[in-house]
Legacy VTK file of the C-alpha trace (Angstrom):
# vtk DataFile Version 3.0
C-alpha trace
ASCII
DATASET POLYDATA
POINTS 218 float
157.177 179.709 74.422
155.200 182.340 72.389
151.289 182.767 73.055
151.102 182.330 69.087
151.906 178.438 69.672
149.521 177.793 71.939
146.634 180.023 69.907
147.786 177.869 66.985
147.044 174.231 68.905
143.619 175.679 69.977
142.518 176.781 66.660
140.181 175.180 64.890
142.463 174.775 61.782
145.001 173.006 63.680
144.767 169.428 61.963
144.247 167.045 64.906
141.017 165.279 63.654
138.959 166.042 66.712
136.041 167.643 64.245
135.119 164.504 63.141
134.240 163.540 66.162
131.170 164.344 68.301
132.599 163.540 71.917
129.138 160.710 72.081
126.592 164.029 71.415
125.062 162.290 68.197
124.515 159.364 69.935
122.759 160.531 73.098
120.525 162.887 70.747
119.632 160.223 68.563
118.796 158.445 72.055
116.657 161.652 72.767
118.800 161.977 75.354
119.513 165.901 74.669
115.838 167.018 73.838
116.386 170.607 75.763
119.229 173.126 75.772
119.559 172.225 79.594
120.043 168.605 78.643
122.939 170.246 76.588
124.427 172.415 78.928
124.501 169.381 81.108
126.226 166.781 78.412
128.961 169.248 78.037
129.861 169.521 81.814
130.002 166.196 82.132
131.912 165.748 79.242
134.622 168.100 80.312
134.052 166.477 83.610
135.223 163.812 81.647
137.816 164.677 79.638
139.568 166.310 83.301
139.714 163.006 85.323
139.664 160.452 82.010
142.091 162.273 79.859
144.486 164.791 82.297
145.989 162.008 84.134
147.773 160.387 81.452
148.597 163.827 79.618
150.217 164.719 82.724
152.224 161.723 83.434
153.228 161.454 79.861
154.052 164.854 79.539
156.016 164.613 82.936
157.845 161.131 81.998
157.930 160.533 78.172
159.955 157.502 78.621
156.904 155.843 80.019
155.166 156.539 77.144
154.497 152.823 76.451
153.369 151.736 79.718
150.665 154.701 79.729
149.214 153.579 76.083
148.909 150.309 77.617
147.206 151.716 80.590
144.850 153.880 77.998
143.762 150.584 75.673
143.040 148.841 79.658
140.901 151.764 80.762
139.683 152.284 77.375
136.737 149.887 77.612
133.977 151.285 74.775
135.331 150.012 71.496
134.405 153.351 69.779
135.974 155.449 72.326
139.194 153.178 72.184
138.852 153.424 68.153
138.275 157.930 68.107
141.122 158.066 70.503
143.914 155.708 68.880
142.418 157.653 65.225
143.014 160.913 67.284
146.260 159.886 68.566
147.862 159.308 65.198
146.465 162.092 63.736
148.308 164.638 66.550
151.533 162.625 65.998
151.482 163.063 62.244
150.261 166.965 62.080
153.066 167.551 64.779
155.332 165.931 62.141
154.388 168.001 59.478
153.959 171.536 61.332
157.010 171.209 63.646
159.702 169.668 62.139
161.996 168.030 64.555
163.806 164.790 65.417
162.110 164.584 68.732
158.571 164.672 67.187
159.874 161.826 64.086
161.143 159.630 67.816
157.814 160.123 69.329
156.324 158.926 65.555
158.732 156.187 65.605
157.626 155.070 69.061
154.144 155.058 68.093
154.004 152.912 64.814
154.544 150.131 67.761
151.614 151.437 70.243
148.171 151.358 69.907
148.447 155.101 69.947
145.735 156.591 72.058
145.578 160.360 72.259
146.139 161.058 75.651
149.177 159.699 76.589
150.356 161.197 73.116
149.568 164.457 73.302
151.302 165.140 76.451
154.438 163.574 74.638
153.640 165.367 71.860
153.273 169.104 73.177
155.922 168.628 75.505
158.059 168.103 72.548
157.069 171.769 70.759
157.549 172.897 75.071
154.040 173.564 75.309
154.078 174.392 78.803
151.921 171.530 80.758
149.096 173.869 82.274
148.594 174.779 78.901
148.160 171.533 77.724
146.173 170.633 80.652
143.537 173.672 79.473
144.026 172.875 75.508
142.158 169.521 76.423
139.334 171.028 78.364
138.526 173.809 76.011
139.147 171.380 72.925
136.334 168.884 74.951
133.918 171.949 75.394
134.073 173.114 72.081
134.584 170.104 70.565
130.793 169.028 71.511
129.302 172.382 71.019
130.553 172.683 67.845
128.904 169.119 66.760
125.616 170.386 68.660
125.697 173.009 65.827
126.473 170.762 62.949
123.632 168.192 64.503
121.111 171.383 64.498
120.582 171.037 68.339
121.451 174.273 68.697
122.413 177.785 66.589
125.956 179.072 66.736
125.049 182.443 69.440
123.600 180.152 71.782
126.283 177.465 71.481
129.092 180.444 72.039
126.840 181.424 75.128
127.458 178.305 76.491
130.835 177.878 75.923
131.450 180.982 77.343
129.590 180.226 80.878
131.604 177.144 81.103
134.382 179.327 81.553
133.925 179.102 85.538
133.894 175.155 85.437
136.858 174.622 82.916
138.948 177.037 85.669
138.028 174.899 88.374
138.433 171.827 86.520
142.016 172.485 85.610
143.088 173.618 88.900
142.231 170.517 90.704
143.256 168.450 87.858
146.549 170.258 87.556
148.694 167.704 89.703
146.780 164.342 88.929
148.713 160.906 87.255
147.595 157.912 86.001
147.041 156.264 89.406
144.210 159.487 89.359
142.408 157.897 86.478
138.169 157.346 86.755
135.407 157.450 84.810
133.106 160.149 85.437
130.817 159.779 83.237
129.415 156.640 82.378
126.150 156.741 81.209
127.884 159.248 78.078
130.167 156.172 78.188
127.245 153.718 77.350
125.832 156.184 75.090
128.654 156.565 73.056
129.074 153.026 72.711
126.219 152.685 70.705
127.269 154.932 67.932
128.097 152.333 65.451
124.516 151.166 65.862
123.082 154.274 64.786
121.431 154.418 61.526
122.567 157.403 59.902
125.574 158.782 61.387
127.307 162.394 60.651
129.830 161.794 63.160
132.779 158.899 63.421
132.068 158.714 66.940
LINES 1 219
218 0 1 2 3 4 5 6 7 8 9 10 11 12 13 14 15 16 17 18 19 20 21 22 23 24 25 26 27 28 29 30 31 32 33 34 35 36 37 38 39 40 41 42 43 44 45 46 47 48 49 50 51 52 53 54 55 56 57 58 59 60 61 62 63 64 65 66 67 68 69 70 71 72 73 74 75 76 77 78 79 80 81 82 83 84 85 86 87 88 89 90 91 92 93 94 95 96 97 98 99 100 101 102 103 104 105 106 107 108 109 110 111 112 113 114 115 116 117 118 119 120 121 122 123 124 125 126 127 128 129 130 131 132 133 134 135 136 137 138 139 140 141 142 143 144 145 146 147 148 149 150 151 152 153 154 155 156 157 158 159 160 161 162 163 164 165 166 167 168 169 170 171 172 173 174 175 176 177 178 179 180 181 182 183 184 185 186 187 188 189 190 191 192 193 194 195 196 197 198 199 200 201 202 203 204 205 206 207 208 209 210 211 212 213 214 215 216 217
């Protein structure tokens, strides 16, 4: 694999959807839940937290047995509890299935399409079909998903005006540490590894719909 494929999945151009997203962010700060740039830094560890022990496990075990695919998007819509995280991540699964189509041409990716016209289509267990399909190599995927989650939220703490772009790149740049950590002990989890970590962002993000202006689908 060349390093240009996997700076290509990471950039910000890459089509995936994941911008229109704010990871729960615009719902805890409407909560006043993120009134300090401490309150920040702390959101965004727990959201790649998160995103390592919530997400990983079924990227893995998809990635490591894609003809499972279906019984791990039924695990996902089971485990999946908050309707708008169950909504963002079936939107966010069809969206990575469809810009695969389109960038990588290939009658693997239009099977794994196929497949998922019949699933609910939730992100994770898609994207480790997905990537292993372009031979993303997994530990690559596995750190794709925790520095999508980390500057994923960072980047909708800047659109929200909770913070200014040098101190959100500060940030991401001392998680650095954490996301190493994260994806070595994550590296070898499955689905039977799946938990929530982080349930009062859970609960937060829930309320989203409720808001009354909203920037952010969820």
């Amino acid at each position: 694999m060349s390093d240009w494929l996997a700076w290509q999945v990471v950039d910000s151009a890459f089509p995936t959807g994941t911008f229109a997203h704010s990871w729960g962010l615009e719902a805890a700060w409407q909560q006043g839940e993120i009134e300090t740039p401490g309150a920040l830094e702390a959101f965004v560890r727990a959201s790649v937290q998160q995103a390592a022990h919530a997400s990983i496990p079924l990227v893995n075990a998809a990635y490591r047995d894609p003809c499972r695919l279906e019984t791990f998007d039924e695990l996902a819509e089971a485990f999946l509890l908050n309707a708008v995280a169950n909504r963002a991540s079936r939107i966010q699964g069809r969206t990575l299935v469809t810009t695969a189509c389109r960038v990588w041409r290939s009658e693997s990716l239009a099977a794994v399409a196929r497949r998922a016209q019949s699933l609910c289509a939730h992100v994770a267990p898609l994207t480790g079909v997905t990537f292993r399909a372009i031979d993303l190599p997994l530990s690559t995927v596995q750190r794709v998903i925790l520095y999508a989650t980390v500057r994923g939220v960072l980047s909708a703490a800047v659109r929200l005006g909770i913070v200014g772009s040098y101190e959100a790149q500060r940030m991401q740049y001392a998680c650095g540490p954490t996301l190493d950590s994260l994806a070595a002990r994550c590296a070898d989890l499955d689905e039977k590894d799946l938990v929530q970590t982080a349930p009062v962002i859970d609960l937060l993000q829930a309320g989203h719909d409720r808001l009354y202006s909203r920037l952010f689908q969820s």
